[in-house]
C-alpha positions as YAML, in Angstrom:
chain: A
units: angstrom
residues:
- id: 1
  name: UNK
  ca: [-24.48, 20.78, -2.18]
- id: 2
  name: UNK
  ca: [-22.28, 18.23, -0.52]
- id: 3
  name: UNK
  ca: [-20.34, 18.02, 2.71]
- id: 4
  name: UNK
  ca: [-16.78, 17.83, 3.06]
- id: 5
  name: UNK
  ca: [-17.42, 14.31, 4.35]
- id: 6
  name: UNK
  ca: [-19.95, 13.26, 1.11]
- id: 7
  name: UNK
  ca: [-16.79, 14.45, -1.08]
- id: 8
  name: UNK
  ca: [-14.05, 12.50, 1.09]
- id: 9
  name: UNK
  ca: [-16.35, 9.37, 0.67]
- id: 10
  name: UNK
  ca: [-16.66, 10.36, -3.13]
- id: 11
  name: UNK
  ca: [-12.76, 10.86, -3.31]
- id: 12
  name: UNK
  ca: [-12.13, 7.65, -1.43]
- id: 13
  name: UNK
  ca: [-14.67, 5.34, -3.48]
- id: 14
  name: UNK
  ca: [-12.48, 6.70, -6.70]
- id: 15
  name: UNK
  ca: [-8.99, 5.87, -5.24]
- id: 16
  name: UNK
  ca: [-10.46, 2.21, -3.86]
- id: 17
  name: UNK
  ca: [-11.43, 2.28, -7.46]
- id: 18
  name: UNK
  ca: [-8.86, 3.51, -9.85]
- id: 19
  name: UNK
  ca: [-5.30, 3.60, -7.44]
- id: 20
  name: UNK
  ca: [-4.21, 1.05, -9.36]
- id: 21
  name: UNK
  ca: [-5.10, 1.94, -13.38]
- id: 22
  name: UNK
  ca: [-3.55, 5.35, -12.42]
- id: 23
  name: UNK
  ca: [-0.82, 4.71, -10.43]
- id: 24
  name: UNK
  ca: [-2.60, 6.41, -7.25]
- id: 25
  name: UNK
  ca: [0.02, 7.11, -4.28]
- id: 26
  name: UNK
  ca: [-2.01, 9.85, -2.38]
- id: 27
  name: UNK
  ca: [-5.15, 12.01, -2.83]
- id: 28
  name: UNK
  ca: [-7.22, 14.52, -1.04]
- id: 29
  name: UNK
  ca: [-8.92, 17.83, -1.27]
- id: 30
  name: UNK
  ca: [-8.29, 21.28, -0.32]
- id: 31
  name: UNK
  ca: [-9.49, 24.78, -0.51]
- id: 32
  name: UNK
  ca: [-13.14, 25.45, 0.51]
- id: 33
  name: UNK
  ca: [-14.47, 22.23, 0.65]
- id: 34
  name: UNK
  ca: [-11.79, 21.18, 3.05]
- id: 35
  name: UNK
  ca: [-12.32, 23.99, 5.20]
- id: 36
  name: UNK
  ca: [-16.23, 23.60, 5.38]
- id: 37
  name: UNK
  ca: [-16.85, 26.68, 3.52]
- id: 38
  name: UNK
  ca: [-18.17, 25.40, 0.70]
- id: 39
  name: UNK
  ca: [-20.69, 27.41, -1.45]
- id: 40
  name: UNK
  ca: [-23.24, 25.98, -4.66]
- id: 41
  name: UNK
  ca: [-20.66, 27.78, -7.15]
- id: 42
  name: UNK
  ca: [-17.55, 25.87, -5.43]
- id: 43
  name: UNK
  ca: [-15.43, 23.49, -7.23]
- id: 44
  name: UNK
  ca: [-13.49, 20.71, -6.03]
- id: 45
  name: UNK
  ca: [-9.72, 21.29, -5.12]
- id: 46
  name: UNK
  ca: [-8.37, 17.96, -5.73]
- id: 47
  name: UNK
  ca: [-4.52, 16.94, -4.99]
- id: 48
  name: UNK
  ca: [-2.69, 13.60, -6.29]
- id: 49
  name: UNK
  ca: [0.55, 12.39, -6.11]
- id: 50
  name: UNK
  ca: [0.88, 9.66, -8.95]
- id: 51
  name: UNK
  ca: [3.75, 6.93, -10.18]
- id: 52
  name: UNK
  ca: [4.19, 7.96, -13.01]
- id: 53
  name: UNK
  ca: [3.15, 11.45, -13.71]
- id: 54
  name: UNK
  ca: [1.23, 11.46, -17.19]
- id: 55
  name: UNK
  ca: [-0.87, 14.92, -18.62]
- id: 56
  name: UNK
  ca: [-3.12, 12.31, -20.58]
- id: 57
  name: UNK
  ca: [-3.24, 10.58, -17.13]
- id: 58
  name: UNK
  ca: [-4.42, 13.43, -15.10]
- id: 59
  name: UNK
  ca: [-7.16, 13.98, -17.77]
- id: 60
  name: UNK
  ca: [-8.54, 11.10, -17.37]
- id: 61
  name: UNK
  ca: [-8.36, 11.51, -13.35]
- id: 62
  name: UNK
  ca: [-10.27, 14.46, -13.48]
- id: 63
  name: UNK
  ca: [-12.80, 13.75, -15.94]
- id: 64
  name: UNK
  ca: [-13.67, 10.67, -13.66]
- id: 65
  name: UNK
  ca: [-13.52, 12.57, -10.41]
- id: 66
  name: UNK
  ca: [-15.78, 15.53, -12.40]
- id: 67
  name: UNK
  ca: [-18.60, 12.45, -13.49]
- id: 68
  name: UNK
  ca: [-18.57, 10.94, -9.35]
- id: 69
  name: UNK
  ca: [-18.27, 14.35, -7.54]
- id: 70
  name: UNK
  ca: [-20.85, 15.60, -9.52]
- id: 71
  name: UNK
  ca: [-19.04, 19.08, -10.01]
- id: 72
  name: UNK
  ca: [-16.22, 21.17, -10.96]
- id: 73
  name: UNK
  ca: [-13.03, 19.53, -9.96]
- id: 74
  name: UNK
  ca: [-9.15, 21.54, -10.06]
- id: 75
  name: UNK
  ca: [-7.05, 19.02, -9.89]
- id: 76
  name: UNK
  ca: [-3.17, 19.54, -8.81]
- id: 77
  name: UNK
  ca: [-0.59, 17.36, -8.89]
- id: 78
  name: UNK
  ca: [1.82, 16.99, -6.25]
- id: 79
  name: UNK
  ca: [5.39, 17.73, -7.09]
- id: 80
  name: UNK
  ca: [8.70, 18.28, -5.03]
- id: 81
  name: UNK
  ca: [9.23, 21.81, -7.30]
- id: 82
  name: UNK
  ca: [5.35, 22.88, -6.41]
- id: 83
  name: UNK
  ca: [4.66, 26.65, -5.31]
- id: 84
  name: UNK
  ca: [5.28, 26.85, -1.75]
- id: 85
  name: UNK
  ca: [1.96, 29.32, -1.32]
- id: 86
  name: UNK
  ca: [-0.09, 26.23, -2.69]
- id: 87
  name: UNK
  ca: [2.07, 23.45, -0.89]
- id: 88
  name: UNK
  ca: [1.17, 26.07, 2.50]
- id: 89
  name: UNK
  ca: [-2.56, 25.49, 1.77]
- id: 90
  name: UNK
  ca: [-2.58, 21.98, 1.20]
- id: 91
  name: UNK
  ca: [-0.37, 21.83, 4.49]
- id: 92
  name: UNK
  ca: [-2.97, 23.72, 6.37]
- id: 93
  name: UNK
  ca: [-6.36, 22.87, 4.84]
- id: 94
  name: UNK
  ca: [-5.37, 19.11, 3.12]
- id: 95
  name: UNK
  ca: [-7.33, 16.11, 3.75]
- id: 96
  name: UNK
  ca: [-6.20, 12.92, 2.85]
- id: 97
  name: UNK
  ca: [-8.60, 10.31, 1.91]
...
């Protein structure tokens, strides 16, 4: 199992990577991981914030991130209209890298 530091450096590595094919403005994680309190059954809370917001896009985003991180990754996208009870967690636990 990796530390919330391993995944940052993970995270990182993949926007030096791909910001630019993808239109990366932000990313970071939340949720367990964020918070230290990972577990071995814990997936990867991933938030992004892109150019040009694209479904096929984010596919490919998390399909890469799923292949470095080594695990499960939920990936959310960051949006002015998002649920203010997620946009409250990723306020309180977020971590950009």
């Amino acid at each position: 199992m990796k530390t919330t530091n391993e995944y940052l450096a993970k995270i990182r590595q993949f926007k030096q990577q791909f910001a630019e094919k993808y239109g990366i403005i932000s990313i970071g994680i939340f949720g367990s991981v964020a918070r230290g309190e990972q577990h071995e059954e814990s997936d990867l809370d991933v938030f992004i914030e892109l150019k040009e917001p694209d479904p096929f896009i984010m596919f490919d985003i998390k399909e890469e991130l799923e292949q470095i991180c080594n695990c499960k990754i939920d990936l959310l996208r960051l949006r002015k209209n998002l649920r203010s009870l997620i946009s409250q967690r990723i306020e309180k636990d977020g971590i950009y890298a």
